[in-house]
BAKE-24443 format. One record per residue (C-alpha): residue number from 1; residue in one letter; x, y, z. Coordinates in nm, 4 decimals. Layout:
BEGIN
{guro=NUM&lomar=A&xx=X&yy=Y&zz=Z}
...
***
This chain:
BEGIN
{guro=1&lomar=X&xx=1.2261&yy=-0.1239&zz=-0.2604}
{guro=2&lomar=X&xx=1.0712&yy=-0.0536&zz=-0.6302}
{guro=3&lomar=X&xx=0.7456&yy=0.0454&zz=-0.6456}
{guro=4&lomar=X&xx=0.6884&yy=-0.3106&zz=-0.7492}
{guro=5&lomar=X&xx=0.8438&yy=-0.4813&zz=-0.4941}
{guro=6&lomar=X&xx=0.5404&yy=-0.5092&zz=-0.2851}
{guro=7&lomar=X&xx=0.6606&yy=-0.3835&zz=0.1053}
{guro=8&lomar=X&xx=0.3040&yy=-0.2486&zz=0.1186}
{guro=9&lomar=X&xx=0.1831&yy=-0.5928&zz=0.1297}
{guro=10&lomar=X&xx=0.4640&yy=-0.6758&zz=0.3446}
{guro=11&lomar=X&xx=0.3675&yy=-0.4409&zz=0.5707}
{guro=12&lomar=X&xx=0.0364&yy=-0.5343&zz=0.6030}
{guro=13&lomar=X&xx=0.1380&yy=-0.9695&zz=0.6433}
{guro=14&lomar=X&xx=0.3387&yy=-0.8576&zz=0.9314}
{guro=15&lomar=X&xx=0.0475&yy=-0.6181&zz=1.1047}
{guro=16&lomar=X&xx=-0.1725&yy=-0.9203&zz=1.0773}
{guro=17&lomar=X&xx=0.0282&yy=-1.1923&zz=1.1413}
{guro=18&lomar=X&xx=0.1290&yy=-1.0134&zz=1.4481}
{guro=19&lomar=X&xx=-0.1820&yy=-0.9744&zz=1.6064}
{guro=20&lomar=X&xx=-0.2944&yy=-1.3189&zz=1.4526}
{guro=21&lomar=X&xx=-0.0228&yy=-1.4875&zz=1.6351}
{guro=22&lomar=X&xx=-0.1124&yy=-1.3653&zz=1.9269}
{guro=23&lomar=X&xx=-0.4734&yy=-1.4537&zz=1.9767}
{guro=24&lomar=X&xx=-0.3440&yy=-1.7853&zz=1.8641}
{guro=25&lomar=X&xx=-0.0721&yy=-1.8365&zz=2.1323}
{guro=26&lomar=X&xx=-0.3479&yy=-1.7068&zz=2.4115}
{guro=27&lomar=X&xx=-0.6234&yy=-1.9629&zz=2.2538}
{guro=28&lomar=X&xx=-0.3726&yy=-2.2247&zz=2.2535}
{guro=29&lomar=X&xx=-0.3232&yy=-2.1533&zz=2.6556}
{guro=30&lomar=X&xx=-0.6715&yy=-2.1736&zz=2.6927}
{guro=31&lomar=X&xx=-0.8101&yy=-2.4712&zz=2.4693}
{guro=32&lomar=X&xx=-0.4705&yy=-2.6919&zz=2.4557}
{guro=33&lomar=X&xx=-0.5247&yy=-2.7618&zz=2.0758}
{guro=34&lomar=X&xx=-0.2384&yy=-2.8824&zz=1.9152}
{guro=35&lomar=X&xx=-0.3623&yy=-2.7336&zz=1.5869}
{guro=36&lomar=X&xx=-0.4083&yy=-2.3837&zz=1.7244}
{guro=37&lomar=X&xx=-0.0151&yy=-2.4230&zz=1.8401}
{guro=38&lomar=X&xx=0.0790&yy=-2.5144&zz=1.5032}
{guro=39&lomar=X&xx=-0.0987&yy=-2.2095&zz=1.3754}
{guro=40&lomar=X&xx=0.0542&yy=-1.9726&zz=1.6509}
{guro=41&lomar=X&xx=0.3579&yy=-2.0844&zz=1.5090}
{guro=42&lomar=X&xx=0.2977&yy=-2.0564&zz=1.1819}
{guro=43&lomar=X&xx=0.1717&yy=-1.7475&zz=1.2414}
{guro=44&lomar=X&xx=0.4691&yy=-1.6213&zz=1.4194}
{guro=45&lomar=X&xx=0.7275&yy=-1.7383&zz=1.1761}
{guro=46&lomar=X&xx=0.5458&yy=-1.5176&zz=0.9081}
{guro=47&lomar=X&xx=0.5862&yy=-1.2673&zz=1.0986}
{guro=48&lomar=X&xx=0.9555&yy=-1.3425&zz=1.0994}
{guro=49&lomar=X&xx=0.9613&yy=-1.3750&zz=0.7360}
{guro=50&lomar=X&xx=0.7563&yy=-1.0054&zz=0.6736}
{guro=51&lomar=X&xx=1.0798&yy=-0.9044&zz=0.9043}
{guro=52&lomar=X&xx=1.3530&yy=-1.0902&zz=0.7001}
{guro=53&lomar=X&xx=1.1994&yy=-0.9445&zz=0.3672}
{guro=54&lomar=X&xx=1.1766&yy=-0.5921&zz=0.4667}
{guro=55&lomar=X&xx=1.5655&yy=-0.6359&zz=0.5808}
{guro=56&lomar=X&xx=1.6244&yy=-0.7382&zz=0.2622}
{guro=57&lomar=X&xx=1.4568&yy=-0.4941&zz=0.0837}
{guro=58&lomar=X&xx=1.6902&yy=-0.2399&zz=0.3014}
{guro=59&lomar=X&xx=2.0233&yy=-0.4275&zz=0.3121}
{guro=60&lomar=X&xx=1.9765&yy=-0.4085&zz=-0.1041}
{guro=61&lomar=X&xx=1.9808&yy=-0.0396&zz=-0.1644}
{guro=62&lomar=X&xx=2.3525&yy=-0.0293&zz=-0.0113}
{guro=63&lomar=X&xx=2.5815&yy=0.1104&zz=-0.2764}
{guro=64&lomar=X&xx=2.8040&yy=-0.0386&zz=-0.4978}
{guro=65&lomar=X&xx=3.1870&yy=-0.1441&zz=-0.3234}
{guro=66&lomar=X&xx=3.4900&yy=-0.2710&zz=-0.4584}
{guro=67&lomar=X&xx=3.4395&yy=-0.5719&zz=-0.3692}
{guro=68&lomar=X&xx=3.0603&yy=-0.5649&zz=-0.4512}
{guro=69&lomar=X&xx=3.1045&yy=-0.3984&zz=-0.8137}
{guro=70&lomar=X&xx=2.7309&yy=-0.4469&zz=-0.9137}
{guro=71&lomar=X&xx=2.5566&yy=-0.3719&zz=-0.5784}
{guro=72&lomar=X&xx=2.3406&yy=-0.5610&zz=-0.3663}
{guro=73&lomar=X&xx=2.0477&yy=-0.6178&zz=-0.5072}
{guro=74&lomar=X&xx=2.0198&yy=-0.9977&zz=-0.5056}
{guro=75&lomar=X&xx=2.0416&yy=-0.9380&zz=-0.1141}
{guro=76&lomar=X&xx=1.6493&yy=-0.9467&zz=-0.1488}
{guro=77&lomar=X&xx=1.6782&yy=-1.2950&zz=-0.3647}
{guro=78&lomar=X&xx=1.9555&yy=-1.4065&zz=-0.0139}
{guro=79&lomar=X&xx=1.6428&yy=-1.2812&zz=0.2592}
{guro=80&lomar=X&xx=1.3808&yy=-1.4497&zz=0.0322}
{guro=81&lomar=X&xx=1.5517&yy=-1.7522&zz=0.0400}
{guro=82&lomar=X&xx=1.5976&yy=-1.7742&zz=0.4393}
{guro=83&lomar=X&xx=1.2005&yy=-1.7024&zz=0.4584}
{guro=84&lomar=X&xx=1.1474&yy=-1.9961&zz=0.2514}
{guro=85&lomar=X&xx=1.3971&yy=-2.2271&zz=0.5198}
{guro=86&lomar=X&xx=1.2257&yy=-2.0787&zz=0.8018}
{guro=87&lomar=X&xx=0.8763&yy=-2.1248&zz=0.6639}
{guro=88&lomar=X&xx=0.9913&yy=-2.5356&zz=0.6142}
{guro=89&lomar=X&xx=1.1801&yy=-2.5434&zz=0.9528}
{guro=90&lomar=X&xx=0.9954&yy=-2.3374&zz=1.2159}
{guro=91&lomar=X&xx=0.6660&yy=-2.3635&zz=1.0291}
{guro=92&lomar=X&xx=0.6205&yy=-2.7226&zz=0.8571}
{guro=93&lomar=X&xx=0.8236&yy=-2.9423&zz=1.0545}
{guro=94&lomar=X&xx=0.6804&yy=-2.8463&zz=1.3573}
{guro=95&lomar=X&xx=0.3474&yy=-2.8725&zz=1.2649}
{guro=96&lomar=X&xx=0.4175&yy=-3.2024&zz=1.1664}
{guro=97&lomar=X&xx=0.5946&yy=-3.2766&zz=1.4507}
{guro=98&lomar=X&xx=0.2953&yy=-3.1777&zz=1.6677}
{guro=99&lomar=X&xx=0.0641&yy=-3.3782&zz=1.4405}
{guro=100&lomar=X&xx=0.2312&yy=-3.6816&zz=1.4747}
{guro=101&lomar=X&xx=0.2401&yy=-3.6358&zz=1.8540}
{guro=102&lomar=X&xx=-0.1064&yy=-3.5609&zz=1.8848}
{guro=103&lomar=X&xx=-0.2047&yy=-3.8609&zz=1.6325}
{guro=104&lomar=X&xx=-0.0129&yy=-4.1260&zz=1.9173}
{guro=105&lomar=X&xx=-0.0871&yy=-3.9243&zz=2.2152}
{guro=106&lomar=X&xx=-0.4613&yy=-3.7502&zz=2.1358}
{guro=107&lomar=X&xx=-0.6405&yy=-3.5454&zz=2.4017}
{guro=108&lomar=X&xx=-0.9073&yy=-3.3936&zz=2.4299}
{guro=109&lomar=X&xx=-0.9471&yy=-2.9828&zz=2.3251}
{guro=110&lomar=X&xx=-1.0827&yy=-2.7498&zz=2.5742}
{guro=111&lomar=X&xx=-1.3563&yy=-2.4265&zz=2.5300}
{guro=112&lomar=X&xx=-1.3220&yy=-2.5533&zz=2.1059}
{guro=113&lomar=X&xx=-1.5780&yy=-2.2692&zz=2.0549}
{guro=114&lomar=X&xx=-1.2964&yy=-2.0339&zz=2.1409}
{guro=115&lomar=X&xx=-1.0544&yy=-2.1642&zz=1.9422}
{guro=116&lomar=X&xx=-1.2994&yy=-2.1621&zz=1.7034}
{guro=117&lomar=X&xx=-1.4194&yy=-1.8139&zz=1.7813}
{guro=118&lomar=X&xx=-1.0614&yy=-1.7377&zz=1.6866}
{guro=119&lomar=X&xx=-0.9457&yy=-1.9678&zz=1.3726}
{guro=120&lomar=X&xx=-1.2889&yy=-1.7725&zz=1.2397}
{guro=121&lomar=X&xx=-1.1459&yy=-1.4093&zz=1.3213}
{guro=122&lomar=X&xx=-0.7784&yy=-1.5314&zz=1.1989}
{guro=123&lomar=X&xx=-0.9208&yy=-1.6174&zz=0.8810}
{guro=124&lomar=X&xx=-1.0804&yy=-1.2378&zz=0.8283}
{guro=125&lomar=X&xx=-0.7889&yy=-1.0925&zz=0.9084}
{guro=126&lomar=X&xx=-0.5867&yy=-1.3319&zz=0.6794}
{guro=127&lomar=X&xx=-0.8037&yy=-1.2607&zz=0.4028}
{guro=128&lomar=X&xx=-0.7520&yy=-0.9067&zz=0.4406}
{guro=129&lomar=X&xx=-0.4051&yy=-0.9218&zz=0.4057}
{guro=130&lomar=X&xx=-0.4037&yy=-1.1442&zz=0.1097}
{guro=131&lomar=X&xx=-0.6635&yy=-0.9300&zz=-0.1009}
{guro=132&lomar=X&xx=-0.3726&yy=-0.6291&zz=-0.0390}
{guro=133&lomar=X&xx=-0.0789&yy=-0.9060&zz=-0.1897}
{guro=134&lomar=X&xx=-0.3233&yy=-0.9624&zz=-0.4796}
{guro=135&lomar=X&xx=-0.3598&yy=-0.5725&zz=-0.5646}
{guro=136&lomar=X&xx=0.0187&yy=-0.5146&zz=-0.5092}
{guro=137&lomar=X&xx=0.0467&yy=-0.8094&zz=-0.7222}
{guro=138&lomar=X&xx=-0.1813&yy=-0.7056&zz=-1.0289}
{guro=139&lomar=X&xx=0.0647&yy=-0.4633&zz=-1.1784}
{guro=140&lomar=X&xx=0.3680&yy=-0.7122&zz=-1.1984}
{guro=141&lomar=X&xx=0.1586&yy=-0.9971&zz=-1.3194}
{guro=142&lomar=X&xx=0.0039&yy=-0.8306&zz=-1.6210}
{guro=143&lomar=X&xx=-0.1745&yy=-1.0766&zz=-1.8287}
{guro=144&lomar=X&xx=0.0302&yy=-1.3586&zz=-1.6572}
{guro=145&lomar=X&xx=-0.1769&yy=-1.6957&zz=-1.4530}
{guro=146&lomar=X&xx=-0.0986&yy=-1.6902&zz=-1.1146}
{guro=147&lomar=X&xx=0.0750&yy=-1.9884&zz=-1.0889}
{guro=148&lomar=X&xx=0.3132&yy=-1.8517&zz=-1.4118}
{guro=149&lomar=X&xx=0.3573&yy=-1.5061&zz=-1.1969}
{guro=150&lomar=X&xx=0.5145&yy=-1.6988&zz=-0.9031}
{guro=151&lomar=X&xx=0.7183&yy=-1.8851&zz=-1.1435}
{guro=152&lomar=X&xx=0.8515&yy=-1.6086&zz=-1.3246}
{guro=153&lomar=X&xx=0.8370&yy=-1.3020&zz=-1.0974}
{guro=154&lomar=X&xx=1.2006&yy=-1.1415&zz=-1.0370}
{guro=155&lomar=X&xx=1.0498&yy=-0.9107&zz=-0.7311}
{guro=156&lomar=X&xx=1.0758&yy=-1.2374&zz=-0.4454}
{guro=157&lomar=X&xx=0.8625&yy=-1.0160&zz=-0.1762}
{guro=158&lomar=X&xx=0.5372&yy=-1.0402&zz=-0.4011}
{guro=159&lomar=X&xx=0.5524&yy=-1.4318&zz=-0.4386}
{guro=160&lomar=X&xx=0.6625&yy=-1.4876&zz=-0.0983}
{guro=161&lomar=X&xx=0.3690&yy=-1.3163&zz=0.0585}
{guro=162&lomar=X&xx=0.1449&yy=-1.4170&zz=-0.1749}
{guro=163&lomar=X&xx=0.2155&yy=-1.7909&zz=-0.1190}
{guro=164&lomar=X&xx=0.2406&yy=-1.7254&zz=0.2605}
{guro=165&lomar=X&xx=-0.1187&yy=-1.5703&zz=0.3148}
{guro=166&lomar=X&xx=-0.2904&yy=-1.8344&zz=0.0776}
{guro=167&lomar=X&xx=-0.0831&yy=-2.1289&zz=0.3101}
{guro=168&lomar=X&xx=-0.2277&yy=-1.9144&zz=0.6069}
{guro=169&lomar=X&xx=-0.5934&yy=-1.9436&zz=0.4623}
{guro=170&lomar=X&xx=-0.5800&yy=-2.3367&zz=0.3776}
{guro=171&lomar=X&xx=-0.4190&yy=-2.3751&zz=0.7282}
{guro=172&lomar=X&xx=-0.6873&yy=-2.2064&zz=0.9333}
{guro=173&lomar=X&xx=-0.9729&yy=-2.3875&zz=0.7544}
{guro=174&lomar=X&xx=-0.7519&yy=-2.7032&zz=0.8354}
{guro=175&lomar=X&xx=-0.7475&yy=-2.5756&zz=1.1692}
{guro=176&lomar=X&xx=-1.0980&yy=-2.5326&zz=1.1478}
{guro=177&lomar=X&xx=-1.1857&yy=-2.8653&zz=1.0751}
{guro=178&lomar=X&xx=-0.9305&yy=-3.0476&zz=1.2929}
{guro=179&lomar=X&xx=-1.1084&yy=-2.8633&zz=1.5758}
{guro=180&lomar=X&xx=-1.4674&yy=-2.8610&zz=1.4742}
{guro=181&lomar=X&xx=-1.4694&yy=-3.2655&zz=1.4117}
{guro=182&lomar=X&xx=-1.2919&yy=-3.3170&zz=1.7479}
{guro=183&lomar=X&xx=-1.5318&yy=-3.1497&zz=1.9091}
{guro=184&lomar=X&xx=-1.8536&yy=-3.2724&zz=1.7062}
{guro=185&lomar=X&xx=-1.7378&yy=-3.6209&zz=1.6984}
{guro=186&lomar=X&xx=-1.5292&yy=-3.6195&zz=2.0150}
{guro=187&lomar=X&xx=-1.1995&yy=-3.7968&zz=1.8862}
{guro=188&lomar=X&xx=-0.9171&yy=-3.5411&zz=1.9368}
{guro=189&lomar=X&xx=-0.7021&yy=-3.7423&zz=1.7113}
{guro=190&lomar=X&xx=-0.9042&yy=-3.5217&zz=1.4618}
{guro=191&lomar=X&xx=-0.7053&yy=-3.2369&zz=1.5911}
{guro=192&lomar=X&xx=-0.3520&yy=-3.4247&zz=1.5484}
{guro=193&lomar=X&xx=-0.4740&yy=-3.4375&zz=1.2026}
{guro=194&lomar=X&xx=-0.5336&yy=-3.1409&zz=1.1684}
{guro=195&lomar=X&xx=-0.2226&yy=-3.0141&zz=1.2158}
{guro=196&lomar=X&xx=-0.0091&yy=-3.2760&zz=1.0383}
{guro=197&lomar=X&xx=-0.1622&yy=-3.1682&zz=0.7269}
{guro=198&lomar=X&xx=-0.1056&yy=-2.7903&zz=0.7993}
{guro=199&lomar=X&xx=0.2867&yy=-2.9084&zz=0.8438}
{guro=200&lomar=X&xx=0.2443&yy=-3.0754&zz=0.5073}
{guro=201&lomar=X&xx=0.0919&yy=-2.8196&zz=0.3515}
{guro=202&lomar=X&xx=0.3588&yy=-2.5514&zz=0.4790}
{guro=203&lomar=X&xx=0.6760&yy=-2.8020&zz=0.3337}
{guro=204&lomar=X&xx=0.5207&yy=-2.8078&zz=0.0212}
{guro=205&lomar=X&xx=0.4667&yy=-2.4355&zz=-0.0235}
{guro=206&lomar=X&xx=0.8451&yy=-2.3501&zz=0.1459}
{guro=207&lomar=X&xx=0.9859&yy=-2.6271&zz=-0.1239}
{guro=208&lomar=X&xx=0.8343&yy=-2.4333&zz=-0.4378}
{guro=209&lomar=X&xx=0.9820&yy=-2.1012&zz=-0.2293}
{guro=210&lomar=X&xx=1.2994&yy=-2.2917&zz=-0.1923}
{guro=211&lomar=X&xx=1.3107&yy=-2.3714&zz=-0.5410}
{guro=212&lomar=X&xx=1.2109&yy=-2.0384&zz=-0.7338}
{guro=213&lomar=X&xx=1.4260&yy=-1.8229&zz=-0.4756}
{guro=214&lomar=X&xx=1.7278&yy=-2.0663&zz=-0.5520}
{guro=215&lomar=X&xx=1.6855&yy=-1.9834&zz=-0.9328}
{guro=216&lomar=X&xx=1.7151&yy=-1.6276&zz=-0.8521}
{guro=217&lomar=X&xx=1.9509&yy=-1.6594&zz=-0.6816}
{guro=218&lomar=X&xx=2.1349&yy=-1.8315&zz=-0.9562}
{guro=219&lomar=X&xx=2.0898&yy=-1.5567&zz=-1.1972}
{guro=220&lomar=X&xx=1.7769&yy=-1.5669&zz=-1.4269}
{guro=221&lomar=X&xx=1.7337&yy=-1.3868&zz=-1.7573}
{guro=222&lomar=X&xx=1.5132&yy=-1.0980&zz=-1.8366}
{guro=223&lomar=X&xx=1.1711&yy=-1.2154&zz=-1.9118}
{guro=224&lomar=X&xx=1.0862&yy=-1.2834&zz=-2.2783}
{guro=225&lomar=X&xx=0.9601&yy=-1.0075&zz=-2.3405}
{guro=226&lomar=X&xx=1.2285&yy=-0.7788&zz=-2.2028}
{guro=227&lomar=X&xx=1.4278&yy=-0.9530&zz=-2.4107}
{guro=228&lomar=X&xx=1.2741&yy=-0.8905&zz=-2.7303}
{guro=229&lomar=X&xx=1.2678&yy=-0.5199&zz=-2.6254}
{guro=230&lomar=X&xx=1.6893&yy=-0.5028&zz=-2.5601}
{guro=231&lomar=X&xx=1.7619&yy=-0.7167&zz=-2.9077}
{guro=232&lomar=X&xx=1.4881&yy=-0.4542&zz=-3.0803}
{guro=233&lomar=X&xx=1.6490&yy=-0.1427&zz=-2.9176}
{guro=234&lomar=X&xx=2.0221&yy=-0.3013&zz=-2.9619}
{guro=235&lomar=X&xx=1.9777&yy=-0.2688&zz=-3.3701}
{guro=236&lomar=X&xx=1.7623&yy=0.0090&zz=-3.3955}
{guro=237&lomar=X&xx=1.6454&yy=0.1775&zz=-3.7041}
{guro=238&lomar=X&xx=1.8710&yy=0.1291&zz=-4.0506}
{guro=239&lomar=X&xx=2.0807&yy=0.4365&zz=-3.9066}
{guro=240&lomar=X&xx=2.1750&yy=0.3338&zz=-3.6142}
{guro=241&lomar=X&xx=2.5175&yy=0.1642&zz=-3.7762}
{guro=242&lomar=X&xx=2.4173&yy=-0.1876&zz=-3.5915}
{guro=243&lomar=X&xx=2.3282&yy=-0.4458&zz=-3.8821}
{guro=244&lomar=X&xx=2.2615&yy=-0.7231&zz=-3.6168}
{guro=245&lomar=X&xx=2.2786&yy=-0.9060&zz=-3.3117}
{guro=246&lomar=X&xx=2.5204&yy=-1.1489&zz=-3.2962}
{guro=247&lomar=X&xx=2.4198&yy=-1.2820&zz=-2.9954}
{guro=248&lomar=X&xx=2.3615&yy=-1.1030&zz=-2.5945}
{guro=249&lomar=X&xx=2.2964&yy=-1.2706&zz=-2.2483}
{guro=250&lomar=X&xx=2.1200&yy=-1.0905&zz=-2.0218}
{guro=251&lomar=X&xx=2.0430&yy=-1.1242&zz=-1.6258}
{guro=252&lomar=X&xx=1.8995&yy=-1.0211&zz=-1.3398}
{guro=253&lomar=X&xx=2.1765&yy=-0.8564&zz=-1.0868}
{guro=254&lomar=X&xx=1.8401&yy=-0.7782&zz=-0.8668}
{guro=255&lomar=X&xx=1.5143&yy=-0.7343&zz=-0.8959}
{guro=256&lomar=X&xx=1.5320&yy=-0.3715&zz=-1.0648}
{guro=257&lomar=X&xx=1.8800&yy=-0.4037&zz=-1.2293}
{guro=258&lomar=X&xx=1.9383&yy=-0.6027&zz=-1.5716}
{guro=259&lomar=X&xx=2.3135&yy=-0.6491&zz=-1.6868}
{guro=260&lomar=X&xx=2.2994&yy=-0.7045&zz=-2.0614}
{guro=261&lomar=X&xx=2.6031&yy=-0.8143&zz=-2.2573}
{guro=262&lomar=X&xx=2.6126&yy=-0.8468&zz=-2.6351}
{guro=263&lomar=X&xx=2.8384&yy=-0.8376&zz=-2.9377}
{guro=264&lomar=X&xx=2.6829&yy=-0.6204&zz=-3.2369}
{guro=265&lomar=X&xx=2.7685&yy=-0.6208&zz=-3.6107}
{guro=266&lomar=X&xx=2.8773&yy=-0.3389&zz=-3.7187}
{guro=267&lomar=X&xx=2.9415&yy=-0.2198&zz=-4.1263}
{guro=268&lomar=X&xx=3.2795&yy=-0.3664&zz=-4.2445}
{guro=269&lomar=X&xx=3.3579&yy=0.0455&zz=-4.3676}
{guro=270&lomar=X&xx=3.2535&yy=0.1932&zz=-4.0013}
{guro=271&lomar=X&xx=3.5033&yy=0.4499&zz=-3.8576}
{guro=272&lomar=X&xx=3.5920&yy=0.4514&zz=-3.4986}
{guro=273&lomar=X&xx=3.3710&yy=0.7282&zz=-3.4649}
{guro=274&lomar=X&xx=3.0892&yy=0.5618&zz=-3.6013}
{guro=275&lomar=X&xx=3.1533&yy=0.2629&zz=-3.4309}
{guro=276&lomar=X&xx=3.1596&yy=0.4988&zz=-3.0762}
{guro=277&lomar=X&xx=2.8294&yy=0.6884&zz=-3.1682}
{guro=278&lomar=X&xx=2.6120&yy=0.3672&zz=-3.2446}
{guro=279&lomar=X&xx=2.7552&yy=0.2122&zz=-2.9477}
{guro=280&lomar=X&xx=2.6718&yy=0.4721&zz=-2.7523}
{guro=281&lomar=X&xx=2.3203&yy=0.5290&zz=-2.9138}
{guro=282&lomar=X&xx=2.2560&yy=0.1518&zz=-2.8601}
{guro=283&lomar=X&xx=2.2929&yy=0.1937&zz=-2.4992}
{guro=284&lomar=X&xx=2.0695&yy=0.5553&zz=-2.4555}
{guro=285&lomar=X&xx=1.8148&yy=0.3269&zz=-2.6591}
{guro=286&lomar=X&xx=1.8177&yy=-0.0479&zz=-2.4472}
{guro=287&lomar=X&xx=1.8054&yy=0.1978&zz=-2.1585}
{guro=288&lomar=X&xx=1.5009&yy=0.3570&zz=-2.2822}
{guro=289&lomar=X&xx=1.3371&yy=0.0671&zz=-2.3429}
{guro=290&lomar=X&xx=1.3668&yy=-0.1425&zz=-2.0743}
{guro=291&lomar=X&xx=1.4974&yy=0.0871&zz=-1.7776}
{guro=292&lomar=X&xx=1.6143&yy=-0.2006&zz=-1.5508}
{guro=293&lomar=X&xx=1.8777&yy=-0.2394&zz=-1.8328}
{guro=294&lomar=X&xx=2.0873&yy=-0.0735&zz=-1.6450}
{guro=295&lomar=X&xx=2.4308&yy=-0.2116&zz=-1.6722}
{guro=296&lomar=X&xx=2.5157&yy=-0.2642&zz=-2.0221}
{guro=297&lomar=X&xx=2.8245&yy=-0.4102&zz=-2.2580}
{guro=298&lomar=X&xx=2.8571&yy=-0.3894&zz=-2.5698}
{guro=299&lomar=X&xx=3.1198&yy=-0.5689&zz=-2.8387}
{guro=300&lomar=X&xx=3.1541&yy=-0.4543&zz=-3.1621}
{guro=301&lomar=X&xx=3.2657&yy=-0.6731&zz=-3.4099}
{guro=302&lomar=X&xx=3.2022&yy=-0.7979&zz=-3.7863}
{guro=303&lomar=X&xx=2.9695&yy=-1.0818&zz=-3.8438}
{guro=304&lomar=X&xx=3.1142&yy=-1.4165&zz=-3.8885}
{guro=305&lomar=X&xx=2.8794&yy=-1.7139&zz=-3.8952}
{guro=306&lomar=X&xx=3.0818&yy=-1.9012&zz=-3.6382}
{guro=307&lomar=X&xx=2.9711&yy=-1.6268&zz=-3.3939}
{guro=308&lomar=X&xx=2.6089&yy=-1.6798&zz=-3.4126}
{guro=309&lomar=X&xx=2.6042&yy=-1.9124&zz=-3.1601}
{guro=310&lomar=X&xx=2.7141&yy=-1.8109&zz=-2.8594}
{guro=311&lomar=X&xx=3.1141&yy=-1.8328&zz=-2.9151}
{guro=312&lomar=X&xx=3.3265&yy=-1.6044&zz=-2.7912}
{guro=313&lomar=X&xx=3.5262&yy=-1.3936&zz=-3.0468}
***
């Protein structure tokens, strides 16, 4: 993966999740809380997804094939995907599942000081882990909002995590409470609550997962900005023998690889030579300027105003 693509704070999810899940699965044993078993799970699952990422990451740096001409980089958009399905199957569902049951059936939590004891420590250790997402996740987002980051970001690890651990957080403190006001009050249906709205909350954050990692998978466009780089570098100086833009497409073939395909105006008196060198220049200059440009066609042709839009010529 890129130095962007954030497998240190892969890394680090799966270490804690890990461990996380199981002091949760032992607590559970112990206490019977229906919210601590939603949270084992939970727990578990990311742990799952940390694994399915890093796979991706791997399975993406396989070389180009015959039948797989520009690589395999959206292999990483594929994994990121299936975290999102098993974070709404094996994470929400059951939760709610559990919640539900819990709501009809309550009953009553055993030693809730130690699943407390533990929600507390699962929390610390969650936090940890997020803080490292958010410093992996500083460089990509530049001057970005958060919520604009995990709309836009090509690199699906960052997101996914990032999403995952602050899920994980809101969970725990809603595993927190389910268990705390059970005990204090001593109505377990507190607990079924509890847990019904950590399944909600888990559907709702693999949904927005679901959604972003389907558009990738799609095929989205360089950002903005890249753009504005490639169309700058594509005309270059009054030199370069490229008079214009007539229009380009760009898009993501993975998270580090931009193709870019445009048709260029050229001078109605340019030789074939010239017409060679400024293509070729165009390209050393795109790939200067944005390096992920690296796949790159380029049309020559005369400008016509019924090109300008879009049309093929």
């Amino acid at each position: 993966m890129s130095a962007h693509s954030g497998s240190k704070a892969v890394v680090a999810a799966l270490l804690a999740n890990l461990g996380i899940a199981l002091i949760k699965f032992i607590a559970f044993l112990i206490t019977s809380s229906s919210s601590m078993l939603a949270e084992a799970v939970h727990s578990l699952a990311d742990s799952g997804n940390q694994g399915l990422l890093l796979l991706g990451g791997r399975q993406s740096k396989r070389r180009a094939t015959a039948e797989h001409p520009f690589g395999f980089g959206r292999d990483r958009y594929v994994y990121g995907f299936l975290v999102a399905l098993v974070l709404f199957t094996v994470g929400g569902l059951f939760a709610l599942y559990e919640g539900i049951h819990k709501i009809t059936d309550p009953h009553h939590v055993d030693s809730p000081q130690i699943a407390i004891g533990v929600l507390v420590v699962a929390i610390i250790l969650e936090s940890l882990s997020f803080r490292t997402a958010i410093r992996e996740s500083r460089g990509p987002k530049g001057d970005s909002s958060w919520p604009e980051f995990i709309r836009r970001a090509k690199v699906p690890e960052l997101p996914v995590v990032l999403l995952e651990d602050f899920a994980a957080l809101i969970g725990l403190t809603l595993a927190l409470f389910g268990v705390g006001l059970s005990a204090l009050l001593d109505q377990p249906v507190w607990d079924g609550i509890g847990t019904a709205a950590i399944g909600v909350l888990l559907i709702a954050v693999a949904v927005i997962l679901i959604i972003e990692t389907k558009s990738l998978l799609l095929g989205e466009a360089a950002t903005p900005a890249a753009v504005s780089r490639i169309e700058a570098a594509l005309v270059g100086d009054s030199a370069s023998g490229i008079t214009g833009v007539i229009h380009h497409r760009t898009m993501h073939l993975g998270p580090d690889e931009v193709l870019v395909a445009a048709k260029v105006s050229m001078a109605p008196d340019s030789s074939l030579a010239d017409v060679a060198s400024a293509i070729d220049a165009a390209e050393a200059r795109v790939r200067s300027a944005e390096p992920a440009a690296r796949v790159i066609y380029l049309e020559p042709d005369l400008y016509r105003p019924e090109l300008a839009d879009g049309a093929a010529g």
